[in-house]
C-alpha positions as CSV (number, residue, x, y, z in Angstrom):
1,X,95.6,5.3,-27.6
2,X,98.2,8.2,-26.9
3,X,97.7,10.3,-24.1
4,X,99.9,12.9,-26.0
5,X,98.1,15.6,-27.4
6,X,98.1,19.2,-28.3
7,X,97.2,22.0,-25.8
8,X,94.4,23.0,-28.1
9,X,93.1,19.4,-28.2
10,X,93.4,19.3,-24.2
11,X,91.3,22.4,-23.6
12,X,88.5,20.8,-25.5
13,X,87.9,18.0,-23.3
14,X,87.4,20.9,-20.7
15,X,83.0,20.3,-20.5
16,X,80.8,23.8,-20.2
17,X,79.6,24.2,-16.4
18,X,82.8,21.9,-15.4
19,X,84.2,22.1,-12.0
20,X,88.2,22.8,-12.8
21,X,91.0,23.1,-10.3
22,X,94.6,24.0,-11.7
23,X,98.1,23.6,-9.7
24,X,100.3,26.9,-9.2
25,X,101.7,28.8,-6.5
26,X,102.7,32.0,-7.6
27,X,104.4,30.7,-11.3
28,X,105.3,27.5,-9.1
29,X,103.9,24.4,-11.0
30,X,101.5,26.6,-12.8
31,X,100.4,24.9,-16.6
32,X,100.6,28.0,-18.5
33,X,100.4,26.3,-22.3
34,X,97.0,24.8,-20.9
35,X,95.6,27.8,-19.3
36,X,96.5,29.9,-22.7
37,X,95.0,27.5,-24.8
38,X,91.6,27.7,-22.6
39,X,91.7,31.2,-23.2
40,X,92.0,30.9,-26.9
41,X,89.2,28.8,-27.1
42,X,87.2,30.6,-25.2
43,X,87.9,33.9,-27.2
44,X,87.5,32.0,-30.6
45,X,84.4,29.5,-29.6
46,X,82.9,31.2,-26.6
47,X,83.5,27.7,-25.0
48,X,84.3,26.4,-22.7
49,X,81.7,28.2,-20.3
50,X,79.8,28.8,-17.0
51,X,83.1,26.9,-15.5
52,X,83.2,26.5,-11.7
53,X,87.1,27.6,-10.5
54,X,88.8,26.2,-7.6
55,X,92.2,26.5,-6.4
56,X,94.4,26.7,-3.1
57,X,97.3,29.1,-3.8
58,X,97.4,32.4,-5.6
59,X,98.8,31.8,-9.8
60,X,99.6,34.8,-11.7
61,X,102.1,38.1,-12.0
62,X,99.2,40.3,-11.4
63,X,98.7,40.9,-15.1
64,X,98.0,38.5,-17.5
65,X,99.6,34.9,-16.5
66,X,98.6,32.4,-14.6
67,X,94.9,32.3,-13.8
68,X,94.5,35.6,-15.3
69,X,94.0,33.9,-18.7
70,X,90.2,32.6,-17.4
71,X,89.5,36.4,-16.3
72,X,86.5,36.5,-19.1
73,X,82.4,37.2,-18.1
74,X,81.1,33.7,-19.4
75,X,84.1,31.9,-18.9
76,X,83.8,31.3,-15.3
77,X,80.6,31.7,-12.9
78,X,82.2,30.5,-9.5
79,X,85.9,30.9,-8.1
80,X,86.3,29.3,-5.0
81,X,90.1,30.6,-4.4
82,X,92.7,30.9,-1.7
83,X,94.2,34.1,-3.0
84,X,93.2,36.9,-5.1
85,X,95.7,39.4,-5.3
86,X,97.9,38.0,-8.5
87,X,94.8,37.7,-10.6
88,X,93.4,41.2,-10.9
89,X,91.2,39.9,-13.9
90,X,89.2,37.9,-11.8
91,X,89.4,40.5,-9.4
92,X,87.4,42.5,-11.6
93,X,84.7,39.7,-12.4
94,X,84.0,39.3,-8.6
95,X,84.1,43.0,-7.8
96,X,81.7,43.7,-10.7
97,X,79.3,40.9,-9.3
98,X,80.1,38.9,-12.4
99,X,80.5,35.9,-10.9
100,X,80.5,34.0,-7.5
101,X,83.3,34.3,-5.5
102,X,84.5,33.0,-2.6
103,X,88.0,33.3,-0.1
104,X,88.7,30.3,1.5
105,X,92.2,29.4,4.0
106,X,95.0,28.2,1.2
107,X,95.4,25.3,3.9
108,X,91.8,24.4,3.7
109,X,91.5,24.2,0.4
110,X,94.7,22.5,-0.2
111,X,93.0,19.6,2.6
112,X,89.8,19.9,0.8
113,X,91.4,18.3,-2.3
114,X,92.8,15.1,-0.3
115,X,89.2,14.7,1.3
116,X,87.6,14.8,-1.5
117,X,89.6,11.8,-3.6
118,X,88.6,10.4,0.0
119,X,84.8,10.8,-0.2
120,X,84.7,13.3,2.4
121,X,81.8,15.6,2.8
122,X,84.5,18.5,3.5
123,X,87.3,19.9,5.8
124,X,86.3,19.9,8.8
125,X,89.1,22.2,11.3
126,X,89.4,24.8,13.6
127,X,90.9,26.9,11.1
128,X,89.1,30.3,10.2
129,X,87.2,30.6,13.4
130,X,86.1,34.3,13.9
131,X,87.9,35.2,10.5
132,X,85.6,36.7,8.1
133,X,85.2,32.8,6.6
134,X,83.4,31.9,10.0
135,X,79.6,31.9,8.3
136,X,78.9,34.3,11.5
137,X,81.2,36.9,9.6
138,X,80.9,36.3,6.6
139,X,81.4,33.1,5.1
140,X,84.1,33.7,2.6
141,X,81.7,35.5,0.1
142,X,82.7,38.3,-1.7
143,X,80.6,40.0,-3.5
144,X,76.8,40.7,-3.0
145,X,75.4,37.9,-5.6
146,X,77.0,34.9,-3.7
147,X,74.4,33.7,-1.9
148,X,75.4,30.0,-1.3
149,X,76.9,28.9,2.1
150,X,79.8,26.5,1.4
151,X,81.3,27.2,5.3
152,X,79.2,25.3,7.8
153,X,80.0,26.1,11.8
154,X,79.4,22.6,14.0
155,X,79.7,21.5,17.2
156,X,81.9,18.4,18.1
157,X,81.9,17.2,22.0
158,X,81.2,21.1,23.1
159,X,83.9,22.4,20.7
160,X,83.1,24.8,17.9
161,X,84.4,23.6,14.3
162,X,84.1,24.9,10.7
163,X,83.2,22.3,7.9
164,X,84.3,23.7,4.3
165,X,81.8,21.6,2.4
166,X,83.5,19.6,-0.6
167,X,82.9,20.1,-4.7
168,X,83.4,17.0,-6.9
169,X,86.1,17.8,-9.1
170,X,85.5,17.6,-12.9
171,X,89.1,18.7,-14.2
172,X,92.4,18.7,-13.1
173,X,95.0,20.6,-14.4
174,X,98.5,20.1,-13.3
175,X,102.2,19.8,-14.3
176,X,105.1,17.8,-14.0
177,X,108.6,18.3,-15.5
178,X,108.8,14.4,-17.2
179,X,106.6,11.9,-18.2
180,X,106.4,8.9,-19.9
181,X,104.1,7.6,-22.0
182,X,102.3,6.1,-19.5
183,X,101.7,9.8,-18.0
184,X,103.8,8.7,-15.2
185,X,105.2,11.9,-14.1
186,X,108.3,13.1,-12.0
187,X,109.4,16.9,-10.7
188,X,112.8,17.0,-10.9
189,X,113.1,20.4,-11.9
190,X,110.1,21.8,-9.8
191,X,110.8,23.5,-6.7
192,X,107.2,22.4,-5.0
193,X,105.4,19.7,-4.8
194,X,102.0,21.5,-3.8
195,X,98.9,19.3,-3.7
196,X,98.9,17.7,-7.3
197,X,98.7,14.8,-6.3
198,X,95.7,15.1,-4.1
199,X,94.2,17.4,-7.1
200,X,94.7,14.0,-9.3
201,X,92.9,11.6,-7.1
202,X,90.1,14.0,-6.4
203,X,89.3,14.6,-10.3
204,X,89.6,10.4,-10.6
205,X,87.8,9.5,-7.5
206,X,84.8,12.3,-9.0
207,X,84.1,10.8,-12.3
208,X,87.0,13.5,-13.9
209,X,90.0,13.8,-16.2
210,X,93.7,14.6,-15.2
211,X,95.0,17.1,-17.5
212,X,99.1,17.6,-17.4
213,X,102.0,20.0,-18.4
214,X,105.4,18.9,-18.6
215,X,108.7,19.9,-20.5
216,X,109.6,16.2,-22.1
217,X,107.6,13.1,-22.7
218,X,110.2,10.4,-22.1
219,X,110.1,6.3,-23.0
220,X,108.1,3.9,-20.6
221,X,110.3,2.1,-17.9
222,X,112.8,5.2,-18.5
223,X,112.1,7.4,-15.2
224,X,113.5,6.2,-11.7
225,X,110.0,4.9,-10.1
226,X,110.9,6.3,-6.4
227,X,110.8,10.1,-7.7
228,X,107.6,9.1,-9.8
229,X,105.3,11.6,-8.1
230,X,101.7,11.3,-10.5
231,X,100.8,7.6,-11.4
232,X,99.8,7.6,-15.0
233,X,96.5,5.7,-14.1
234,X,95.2,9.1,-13.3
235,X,96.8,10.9,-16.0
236,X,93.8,11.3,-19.3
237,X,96.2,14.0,-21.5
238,X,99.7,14.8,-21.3
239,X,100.6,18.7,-23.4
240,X,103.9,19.0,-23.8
241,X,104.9,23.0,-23.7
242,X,106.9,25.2,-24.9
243,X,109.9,26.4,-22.8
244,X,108.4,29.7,-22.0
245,X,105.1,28.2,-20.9
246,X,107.0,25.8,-18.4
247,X,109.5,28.7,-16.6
248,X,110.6,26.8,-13.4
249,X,108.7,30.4,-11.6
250,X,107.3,33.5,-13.2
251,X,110.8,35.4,-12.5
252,X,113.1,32.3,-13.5
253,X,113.4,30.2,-16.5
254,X,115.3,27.3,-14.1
255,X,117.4,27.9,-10.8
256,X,118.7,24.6,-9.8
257,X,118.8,25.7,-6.4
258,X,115.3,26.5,-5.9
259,X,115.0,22.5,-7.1
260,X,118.0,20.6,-4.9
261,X,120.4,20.0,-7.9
262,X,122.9,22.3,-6.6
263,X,123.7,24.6,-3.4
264,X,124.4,28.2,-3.6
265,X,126.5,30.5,-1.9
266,X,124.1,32.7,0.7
267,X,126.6,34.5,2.4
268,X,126.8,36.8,0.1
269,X,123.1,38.7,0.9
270,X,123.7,42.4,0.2
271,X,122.5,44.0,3.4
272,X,119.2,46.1,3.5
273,X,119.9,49.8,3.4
274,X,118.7,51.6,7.0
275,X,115.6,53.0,6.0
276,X,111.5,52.0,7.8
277,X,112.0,48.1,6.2
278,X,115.6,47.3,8.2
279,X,114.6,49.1,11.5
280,X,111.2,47.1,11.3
281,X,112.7,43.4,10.4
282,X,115.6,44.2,13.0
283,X,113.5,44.7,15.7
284,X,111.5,41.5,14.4
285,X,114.6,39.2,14.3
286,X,114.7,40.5,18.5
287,X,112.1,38.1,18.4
288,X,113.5,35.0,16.9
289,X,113.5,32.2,18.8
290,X,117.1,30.0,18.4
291,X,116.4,26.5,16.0
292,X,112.7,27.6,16.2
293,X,110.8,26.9,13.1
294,X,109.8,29.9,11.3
295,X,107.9,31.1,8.4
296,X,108.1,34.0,6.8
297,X,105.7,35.7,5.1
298,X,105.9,37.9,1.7
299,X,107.0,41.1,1.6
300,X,108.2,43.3,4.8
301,X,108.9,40.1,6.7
302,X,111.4,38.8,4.3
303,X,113.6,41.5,6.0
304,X,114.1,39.1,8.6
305,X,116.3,36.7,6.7
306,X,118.2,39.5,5.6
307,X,118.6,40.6,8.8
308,X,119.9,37.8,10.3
309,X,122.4,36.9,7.2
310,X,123.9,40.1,8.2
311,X,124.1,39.4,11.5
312,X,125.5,35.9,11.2
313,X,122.2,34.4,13.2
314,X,120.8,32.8,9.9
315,X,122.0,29.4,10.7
316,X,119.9,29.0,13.6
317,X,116.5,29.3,11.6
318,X,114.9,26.8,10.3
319,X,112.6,28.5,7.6
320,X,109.6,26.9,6.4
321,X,107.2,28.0,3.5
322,X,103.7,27.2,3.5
323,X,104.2,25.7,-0.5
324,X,106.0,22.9,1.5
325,X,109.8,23.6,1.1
326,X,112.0,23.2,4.7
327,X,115.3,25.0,5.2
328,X,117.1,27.5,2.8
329,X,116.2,30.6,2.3
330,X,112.7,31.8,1.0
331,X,112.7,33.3,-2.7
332,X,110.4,36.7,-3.0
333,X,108.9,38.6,-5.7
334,X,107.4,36.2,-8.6
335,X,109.6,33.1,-6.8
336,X,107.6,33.3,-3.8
337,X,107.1,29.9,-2.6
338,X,110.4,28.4,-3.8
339,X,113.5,28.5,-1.4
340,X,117.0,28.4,-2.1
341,X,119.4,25.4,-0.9
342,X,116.2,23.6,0.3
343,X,116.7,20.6,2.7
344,X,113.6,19.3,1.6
345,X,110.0,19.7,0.0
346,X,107.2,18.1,1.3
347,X,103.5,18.3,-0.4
348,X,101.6,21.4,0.7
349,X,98.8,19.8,2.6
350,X,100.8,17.9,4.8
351,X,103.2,21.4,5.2
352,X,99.9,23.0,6.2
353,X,98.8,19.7,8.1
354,X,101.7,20.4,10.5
355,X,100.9,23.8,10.8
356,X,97.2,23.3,11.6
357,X,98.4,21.1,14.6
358,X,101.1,24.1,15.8
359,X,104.4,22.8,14.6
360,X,105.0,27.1,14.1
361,X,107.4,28.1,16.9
362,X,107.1,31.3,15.4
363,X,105.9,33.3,12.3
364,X,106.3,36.5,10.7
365,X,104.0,38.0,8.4
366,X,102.4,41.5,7.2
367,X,100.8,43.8,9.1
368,X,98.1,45.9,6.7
369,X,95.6,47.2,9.3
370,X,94.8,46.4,12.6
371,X,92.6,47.2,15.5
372,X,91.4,48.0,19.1
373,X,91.0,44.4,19.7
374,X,94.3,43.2,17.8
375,X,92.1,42.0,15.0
376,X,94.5,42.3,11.4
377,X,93.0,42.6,8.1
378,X,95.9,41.3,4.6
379,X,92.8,40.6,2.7
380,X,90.4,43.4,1.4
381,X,90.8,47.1,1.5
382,X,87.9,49.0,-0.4
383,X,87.6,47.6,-4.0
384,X,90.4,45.4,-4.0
385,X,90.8,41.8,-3.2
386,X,94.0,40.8,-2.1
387,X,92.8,37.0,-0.4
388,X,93.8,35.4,2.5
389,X,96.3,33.0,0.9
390,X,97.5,30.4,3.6
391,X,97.6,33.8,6.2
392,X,94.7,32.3,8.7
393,X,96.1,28.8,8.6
394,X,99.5,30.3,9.8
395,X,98.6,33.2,11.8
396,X,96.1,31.1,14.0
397,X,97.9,28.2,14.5
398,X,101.8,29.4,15.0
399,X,102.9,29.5,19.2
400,X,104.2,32.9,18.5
401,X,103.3,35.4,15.8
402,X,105.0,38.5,14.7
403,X,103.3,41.2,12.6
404,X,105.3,43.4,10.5
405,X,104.9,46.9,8.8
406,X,105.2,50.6,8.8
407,X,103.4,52.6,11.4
408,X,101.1,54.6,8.6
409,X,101.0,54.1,4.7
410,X,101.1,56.3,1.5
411,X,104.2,58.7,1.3
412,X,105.9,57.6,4.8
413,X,109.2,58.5,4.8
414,X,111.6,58.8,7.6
415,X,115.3,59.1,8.9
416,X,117.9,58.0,11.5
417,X,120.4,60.4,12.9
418,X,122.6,59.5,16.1
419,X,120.3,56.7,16.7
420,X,117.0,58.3,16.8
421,X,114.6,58.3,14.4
422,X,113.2,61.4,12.4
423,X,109.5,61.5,10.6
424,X,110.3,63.4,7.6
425,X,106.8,63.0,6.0
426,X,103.7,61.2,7.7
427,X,101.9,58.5,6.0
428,X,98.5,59.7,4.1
429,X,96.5,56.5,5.6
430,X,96.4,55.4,9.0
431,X,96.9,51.3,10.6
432,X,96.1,51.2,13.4
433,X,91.9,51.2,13.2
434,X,88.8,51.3,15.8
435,X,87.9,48.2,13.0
436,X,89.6,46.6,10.3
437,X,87.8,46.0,6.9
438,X,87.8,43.0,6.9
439,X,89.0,40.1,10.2
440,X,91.6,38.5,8.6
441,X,93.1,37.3,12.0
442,X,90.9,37.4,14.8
443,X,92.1,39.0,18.4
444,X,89.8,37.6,20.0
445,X,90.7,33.7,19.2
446,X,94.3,34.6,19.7
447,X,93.4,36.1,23.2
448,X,91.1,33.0,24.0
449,X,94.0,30.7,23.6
450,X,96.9,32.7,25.1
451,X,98.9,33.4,21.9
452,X,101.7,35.3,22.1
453,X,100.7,38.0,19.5
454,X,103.5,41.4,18.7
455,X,102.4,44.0,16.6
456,X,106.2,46.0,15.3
457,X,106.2,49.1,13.4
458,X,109.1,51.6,12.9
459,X,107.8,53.5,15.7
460,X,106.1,52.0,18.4
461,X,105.7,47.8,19.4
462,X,102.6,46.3,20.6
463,X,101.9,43.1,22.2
464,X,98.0,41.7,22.7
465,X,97.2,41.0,25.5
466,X,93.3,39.8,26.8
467,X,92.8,43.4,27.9
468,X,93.7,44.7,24.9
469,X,96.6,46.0,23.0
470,X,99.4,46.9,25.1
471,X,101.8,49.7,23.7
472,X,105.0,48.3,24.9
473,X,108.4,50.1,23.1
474,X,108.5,53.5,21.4
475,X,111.8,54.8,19.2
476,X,114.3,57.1,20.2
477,X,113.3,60.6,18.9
478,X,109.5,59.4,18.5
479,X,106.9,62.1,20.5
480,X,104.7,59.6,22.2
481,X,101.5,62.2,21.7
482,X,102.3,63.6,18.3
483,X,103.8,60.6,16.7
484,X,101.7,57.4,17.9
485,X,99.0,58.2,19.6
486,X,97.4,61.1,17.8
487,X,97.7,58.9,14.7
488,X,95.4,55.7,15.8
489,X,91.5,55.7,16.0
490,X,91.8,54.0,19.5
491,X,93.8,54.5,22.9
492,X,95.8,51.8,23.6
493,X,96.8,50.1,27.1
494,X,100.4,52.3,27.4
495,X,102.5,49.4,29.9
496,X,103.8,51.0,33.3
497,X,107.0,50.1,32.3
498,X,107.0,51.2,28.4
499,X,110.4,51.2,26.5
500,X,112.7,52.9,24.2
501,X,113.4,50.9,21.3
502,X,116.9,49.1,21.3
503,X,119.2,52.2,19.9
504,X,121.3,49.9,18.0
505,X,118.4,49.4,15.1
506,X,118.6,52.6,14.6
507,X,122.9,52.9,13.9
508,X,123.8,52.3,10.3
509,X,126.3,49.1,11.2
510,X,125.7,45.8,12.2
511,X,124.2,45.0,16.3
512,X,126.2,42.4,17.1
513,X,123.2,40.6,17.7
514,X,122.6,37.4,19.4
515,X,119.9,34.8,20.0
């Protein structure tokens, strides 16, 4: 029989009370056509229902794609997710106490998949210790009706472990760019690989069905069998979709760089205007580390690339994204995840596999809040869920991690004159805490194992240390009373020997830097 089929006819093998995991990173390798067509029927039928969601990397463009189109009461009674924040529907569901929900490490769940197509009872790592998924925090629950623990903490040989318990997988929902009638399926045109694969063999190796997107169904025999990436013996239903249900990413129809067909010009990089993002990421590239390997996180750490385009330093990064491409340059916005001019994409587990084990030499990310004991919270502030995404697996794991943002939030705005900065307007909402909302990376691990931990603002740079955190640099023009320390709920160490800023990252031209 054909495995062909309509996206209507896939979405009712879909069982009530089904454990379903979809592909996606951002728009990455998301199957929109199918995820539409589950909505449909559930509007129309009321069914499928009482599903069980799990999935490793955020999918959506924090409206109504991606995994927004399951954000119905009824629909779903469990999300066990990686990252919230691009699907404010289910948001909404969790914050309501419609549903169960659950943050897990992107990482971890990405592993979970392999482990269970292995038979695994679950993921067993260091990764999330003293983060709120530790069950002695809080277990990864969200809400007040999830009750269940799925985060066990054991003991191994004196050594403290966390085992993410493992969830037989009913449905599979992926994509592919070809595939032949066979459901043999290649990604020619994707620009990650993600964990499909794994997802395939843990809905097989579970009694489940593979469900796949992809743009063309081509003849048996007809694709190259080395770039064959989904076997067709797990494939049960192949939906071919329309072009704007298969965009390559949720802010690009198709960019052959993002997929290794062609190589772009990067040179080019308009530089960032001087404003609180430029002096922050150029006092973060201070910290780069020559042929180190990076990652770069969304957002105010993307400045960093910039950066160094501008200052001809970009060739000695070796950029890495947690979705699993190597090289290039990161994409941002709704193409988070892909890179341009790639030299490679690898699988996301075995990306995060490598981090795990500390392949990071260093790694930038977002700084949201933090506190007296370094502790930094990207995942939940009042009555929104933002998630974790792969954050812990990186942050924990990396030699050296930078943290990146503005001093104070809400209506900063500042200035530069003759190389010192100005504080126009001070930011409603303050960073730097007694106790973050939530222990999104914990202090106290980095502290235990000596990482080298830097906290940069546009003001002031900290470093944590195991006494504490260590005010280190302040910016020219900055009052150390008025401007830093009357703004912060705790006194930090002030170092004998504390700083001004490098005046150069505050002069509209280029530093003439150097690694």
């Amino acid at each position: 029989m054909s495995k062909i089929m309509t996206a209507e006819k896939a979405a009712e093998m879909i069982k009530d009370n089904a454990m379903v995991c979809l592909g996606g990173f951002v728009g990455n390798m998301h199957p929109e056509e199918i995820s539409i067509a589950i909505e449909n029927r559930f509007i129309k039928e009321g069914k499928p229902k009482d599903l069980s969601l799990i999935y490793a990397a955020g999918q959506g463009d924090g409206k109504d794609k991606g995994l927004n189109h399951l954000g119905y009461e009824g629909l779903v009674k469990k999300i066990i997710g990686g990252h919230w924040g691009l699907a404010p529907k289910l948001q909404k569901l969790a914050l309501d106490n419609k549903i169960e929900a659950y943050n897990l490490p992107q990482g971890v769940i990405s592993h979970m998949f392999r482990d269970i197509a292995a038979g695994k009872p679950g993921v067993l790592t260091h990764v999330g210790l003293k983060t709120f998924v530790d069950p002695r925090v809080e277990g990864g629950k969200l809400n007040e009706i999830t009750k269940e623990d799925i985060v066990d903490l054991v003991k191994i040989k004196g050594k403290e472990y966390l085992l993410y318990q493992s969830h037989p997988i009913d449905v599979a929902i992926v994509r592919a760019t070809y595939a032949d009638l066979d459901g043999n399926a290649t990604f020619e045109k994707e620009c990650v690989a993600l964990e499909v694969l794994s997802m395939c063999q843990a809905a097989k190796n579970s009694g489940g069905i593979v469900i796949l997107q992809v743009e063309k169904v081509v003849e048996k025999g007809s694709l190259d069998m080395r770039l064959v990436k989904i076997p067709g013996i797990y494939v049960d239903a192949i939906v071919i979709a329309k072009p704007e249900n298969h965009m390559q990413t949720f802010a690009e129809h198709y960019n052959p760089s993002f997929s290794g067909e062609i190589k772009v010009p990067v040179n080019s990089i308009k530089p960032l205007s001087l404003d609180e993002r430029k002096i922050i990421a150029r006092r973060a590239a201070m910290e780069l580390i020559p042929n180190a390997i990076t990652n770069l996180g969304i957002g105010m750490p993307e400045g960093v690339s910039m950066v160094a385009a501008e200052e001809c330093i970009g060739d000695q990064m070796n950029l890495t994204i947690e979705s699993g491409p190597i090289g290039g340059v990161p994409a941002g916005g709704l193409s988070f995840g892909a890179a341009i001019n790639p030299t490679c994409i690898i699988d996301q587990p075995y990306q995060f596999d490598f981090y795990d084990g500390g392949g990071l030499d260093v790694a930038f990310l977002g700084l949201a809040q933090t506190d007296k004991c370094g502790n930094v919270n990207v995942s939940k502030f009042g009555p929104k869920i933002a998630g974790c995404g792969g954050f812990i697996n990186i942050t924990q794991n990396a030699k050296k991690v930078v943290y990146c943002g503005t001093f104070t939030a809400g209506g900063l705005k500042i200035s530069v004159d003759g190389g010192k900065l100005n504080i126009e307007n001070e930011g409603r909402s303050k960073k730097f805490l007694d106790e973050v909302e939530q222990i999104t990376f914990s202090g106290e691990y980095a502290a235990e194992v000596e990482q080298n931990v830097i906290y940069i603002t546009e003001r002031a740079v900290f470093e944590l240390t195991k006494e504490g955190m260590v005010l280190k640099e302040i910016a020219p023009g900055i009052d150390l009373q008025k401007d830093v320390l009357d703004l912060m709920d705790f006194n930090p160490i002030i170092a004998e020997d504390i700083k001004t800023m490098d005046t150069r990252i505050f002069l509209d031209k280029k530093m003439g830097m150097t690694l």
